[in-house]
C-alpha positions as CSV (number, residue, x, y, z in Angstrom):
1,X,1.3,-153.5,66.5
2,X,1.8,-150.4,68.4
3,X,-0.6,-147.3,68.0
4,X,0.8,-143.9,67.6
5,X,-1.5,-141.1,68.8
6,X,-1.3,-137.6,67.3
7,X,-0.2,-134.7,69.7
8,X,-3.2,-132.7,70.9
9,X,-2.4,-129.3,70.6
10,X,-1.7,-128.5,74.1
11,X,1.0,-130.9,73.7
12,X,2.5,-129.9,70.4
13,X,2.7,-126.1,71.9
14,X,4.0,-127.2,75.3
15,X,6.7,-129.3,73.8
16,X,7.5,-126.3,71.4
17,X,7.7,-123.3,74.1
18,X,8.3,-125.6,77.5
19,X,10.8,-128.2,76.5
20,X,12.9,-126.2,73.2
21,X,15.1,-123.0,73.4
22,X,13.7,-119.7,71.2
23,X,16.7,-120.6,68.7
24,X,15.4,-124.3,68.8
25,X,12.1,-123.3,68.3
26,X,13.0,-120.8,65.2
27,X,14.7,-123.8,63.5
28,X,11.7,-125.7,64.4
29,X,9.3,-123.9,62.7
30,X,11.5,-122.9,60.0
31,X,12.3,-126.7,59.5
32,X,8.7,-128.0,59.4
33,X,5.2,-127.0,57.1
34,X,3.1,-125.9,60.1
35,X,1.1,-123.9,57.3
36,X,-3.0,-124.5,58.1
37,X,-4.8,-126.6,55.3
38,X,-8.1,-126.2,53.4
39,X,-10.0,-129.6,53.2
40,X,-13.2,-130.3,51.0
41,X,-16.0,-132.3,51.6
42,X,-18.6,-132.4,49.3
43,X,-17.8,-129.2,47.4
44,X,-17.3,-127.2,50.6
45,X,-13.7,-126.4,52.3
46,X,-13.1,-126.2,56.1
47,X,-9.2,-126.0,57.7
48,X,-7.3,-128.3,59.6
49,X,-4.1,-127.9,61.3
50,X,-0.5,-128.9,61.1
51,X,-1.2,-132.2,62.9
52,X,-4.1,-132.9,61.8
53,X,-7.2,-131.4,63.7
54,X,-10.2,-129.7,62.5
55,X,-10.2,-125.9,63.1
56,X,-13.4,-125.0,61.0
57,X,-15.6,-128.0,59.6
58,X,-16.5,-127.6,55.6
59,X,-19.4,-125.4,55.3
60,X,-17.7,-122.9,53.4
61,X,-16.7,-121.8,49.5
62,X,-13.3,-120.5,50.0
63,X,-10.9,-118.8,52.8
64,X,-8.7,-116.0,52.9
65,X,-6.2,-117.0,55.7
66,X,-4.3,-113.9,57.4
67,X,-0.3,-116.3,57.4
68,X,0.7,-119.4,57.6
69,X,1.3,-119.1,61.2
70,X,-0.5,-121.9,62.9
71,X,-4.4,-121.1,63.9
72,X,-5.6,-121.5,67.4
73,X,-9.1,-121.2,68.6
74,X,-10.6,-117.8,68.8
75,X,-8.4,-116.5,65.7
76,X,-9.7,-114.5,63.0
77,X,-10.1,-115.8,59.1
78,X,-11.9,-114.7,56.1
79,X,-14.4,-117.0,54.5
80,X,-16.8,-117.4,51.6
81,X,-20.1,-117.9,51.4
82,X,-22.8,-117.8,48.9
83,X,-20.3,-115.8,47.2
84,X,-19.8,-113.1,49.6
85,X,-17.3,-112.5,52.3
86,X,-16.7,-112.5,55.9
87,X,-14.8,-113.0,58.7
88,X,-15.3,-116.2,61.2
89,X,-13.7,-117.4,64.4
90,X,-11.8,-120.4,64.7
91,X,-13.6,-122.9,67.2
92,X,-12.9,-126.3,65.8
93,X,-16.7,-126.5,64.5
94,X,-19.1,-124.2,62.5
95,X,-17.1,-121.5,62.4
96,X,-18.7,-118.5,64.6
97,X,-19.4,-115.4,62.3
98,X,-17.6,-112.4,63.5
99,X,-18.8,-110.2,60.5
100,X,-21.3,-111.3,58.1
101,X,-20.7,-112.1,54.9
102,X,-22.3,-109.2,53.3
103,X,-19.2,-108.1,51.4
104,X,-17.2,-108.6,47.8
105,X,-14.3,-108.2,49.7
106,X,-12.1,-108.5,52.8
107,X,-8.8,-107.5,53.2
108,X,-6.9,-110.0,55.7
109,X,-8.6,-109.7,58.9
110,X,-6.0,-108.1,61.3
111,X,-7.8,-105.7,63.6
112,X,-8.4,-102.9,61.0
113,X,-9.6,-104.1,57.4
114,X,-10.5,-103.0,54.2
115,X,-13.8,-103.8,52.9
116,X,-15.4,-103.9,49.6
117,X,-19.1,-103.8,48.3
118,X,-21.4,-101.7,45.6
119,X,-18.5,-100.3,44.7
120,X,-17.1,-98.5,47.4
121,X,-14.8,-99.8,50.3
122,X,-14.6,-99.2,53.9
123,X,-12.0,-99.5,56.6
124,X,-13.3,-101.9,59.8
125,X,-12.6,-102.4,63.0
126,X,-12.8,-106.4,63.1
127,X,-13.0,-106.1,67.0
128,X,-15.7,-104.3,67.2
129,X,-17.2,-104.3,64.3
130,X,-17.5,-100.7,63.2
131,X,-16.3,-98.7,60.7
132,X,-13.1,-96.5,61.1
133,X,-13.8,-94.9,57.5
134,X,-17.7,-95.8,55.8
135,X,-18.2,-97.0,52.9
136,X,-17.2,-93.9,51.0
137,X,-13.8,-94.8,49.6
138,X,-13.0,-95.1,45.4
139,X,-10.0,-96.9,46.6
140,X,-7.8,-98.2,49.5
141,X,-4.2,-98.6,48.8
142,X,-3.4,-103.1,49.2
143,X,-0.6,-104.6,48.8
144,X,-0.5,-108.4,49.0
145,X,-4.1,-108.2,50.3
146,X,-2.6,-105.9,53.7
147,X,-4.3,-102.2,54.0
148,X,-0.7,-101.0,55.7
149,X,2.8,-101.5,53.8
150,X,5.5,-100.4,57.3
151,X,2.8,-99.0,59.2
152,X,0.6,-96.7,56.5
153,X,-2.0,-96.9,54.3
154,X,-3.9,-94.7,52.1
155,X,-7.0,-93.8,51.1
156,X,-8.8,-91.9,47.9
157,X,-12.4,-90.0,48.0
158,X,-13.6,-88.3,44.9
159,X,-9.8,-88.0,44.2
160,X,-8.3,-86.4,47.3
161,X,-6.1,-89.1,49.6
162,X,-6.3,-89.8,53.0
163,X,-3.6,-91.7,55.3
164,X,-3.8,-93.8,58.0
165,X,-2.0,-95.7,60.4
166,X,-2.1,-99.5,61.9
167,X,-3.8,-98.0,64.7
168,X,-6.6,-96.5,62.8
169,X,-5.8,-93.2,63.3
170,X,-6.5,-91.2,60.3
171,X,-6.4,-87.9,58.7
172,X,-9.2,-86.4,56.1
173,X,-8.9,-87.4,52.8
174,X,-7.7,-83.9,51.3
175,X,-4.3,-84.2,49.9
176,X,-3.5,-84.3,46.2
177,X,-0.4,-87.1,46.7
178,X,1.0,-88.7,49.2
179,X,4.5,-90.2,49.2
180,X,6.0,-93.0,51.0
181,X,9.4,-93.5,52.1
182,X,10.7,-96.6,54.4
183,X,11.8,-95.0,57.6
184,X,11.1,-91.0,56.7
185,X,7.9,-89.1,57.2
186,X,5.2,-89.4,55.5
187,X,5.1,-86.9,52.3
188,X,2.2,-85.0,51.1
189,X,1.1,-82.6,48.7
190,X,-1.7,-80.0,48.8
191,X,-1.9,-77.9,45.4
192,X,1.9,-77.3,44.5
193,X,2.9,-77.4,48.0
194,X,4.4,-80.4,50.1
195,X,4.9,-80.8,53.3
196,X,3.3,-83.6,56.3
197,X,0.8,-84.4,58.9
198,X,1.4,-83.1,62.3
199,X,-0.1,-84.4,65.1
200,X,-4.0,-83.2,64.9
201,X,-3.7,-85.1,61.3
202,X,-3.6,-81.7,59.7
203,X,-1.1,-80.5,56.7
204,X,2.1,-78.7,58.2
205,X,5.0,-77.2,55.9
206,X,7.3,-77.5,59.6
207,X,9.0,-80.5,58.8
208,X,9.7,-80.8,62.6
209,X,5.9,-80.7,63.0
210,X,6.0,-84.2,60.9
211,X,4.0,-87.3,63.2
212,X,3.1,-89.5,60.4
213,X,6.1,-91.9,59.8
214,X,6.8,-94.7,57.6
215,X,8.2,-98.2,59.6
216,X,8.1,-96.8,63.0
């Protein structure tokens, strides 16, 4: 009886961008699961890949995976352990820590997340493993476990907001609402006046002074 072997990766990939066009490949991964899987083994969980190959081994509680896009090696995902969280590296084996797990709570690991513990949260810089914004916050605006919904996100100390955007620049957190509107400025009140955020982060009634925009 013939043996099939299972595509290494470098093969699956090549055949995917070398030999298919980009609207063959769209229908090919639209067509197929190519979702990662958690495994257990003896109580723990590790993740495997579409066809079949071990990206983290099982020496972990839970995982918080960033999409279902496939993993490679040297990705990003957020794990449990001993009941706390943190982010490790996919390398096919033990699963490199990246950031400790030290906290209650990990947002999905793109480069800037949200971070929980005592409670207070913090934003992080996953690359480099500091803090845009300490451990101060009350509260950090998620939605669907993602700090930024089209390209903001907020933040609230002692009950003033902050925004920020994908690239982690920030503003103080010194307005009393903010308001957010898919493909218009960002909105934000100070007392009874509104207005935005000009370009040194600070409030500006000059609506052509607005740099903080929603989806762009």
């Amino acid at each position: 009886m013939e043996t099939k072997l299972k595509p290494s990766r470098e093969q699956f990939y090549k055949f995917i961008n070398d030999v298919l066009s980009e609207d063959q490949a769209d229908d090919f991964y639209n067509t197929y699961d190519l979702e990662n899987q958690v495994y257990e083994e003896n109580g723990k969980y590790g993740l495997i890949n579409c066809i079949g190959e071990i990206l983290i081994l099982p020496l972990f509680d839970d995982f918080r995976l960033l999409s279902s896009k496939p993993l490679v090696p040297g990705n990003k995902v957020v794990a449990q352990q001993n009941g706390l969280w943190g982010i490790v590296k996919v390398d096919g084996e033990l699963g490199e820590w990246m950031i400790e797990p030290i906290y209650e709570y990990i947002s999905y690991p793109n480069t800037i997340a949200a971070c929980y513990k005592d409670q207070k949260w913090g934003v992080l810089n996953t690359t480099t493993n500091e803090f845009i914004i300490p451990m101060i916050c009350n509260h950090i605006s998620l939605e669907n476990g993602f700090i930024f919904s089209n390209g903001i996100g907020t933040f609230e100390i002692n009950g003033k907001w902050g925004v920020m955007r994908e690239d982690g620049e920030h503003t103080e957190a010194i307005f009393d609402e903010v308001e957010l509107d898919l493909e218009q400025a960002v909105k934000v009140r100070i007392g009874e006046t509104w207005g935005w955020i000009n370009e040194d982060r600070e409030f500006t009634e000059d609506a052509d002074e607005a740099y903080y925009w929603c989806g762009m």
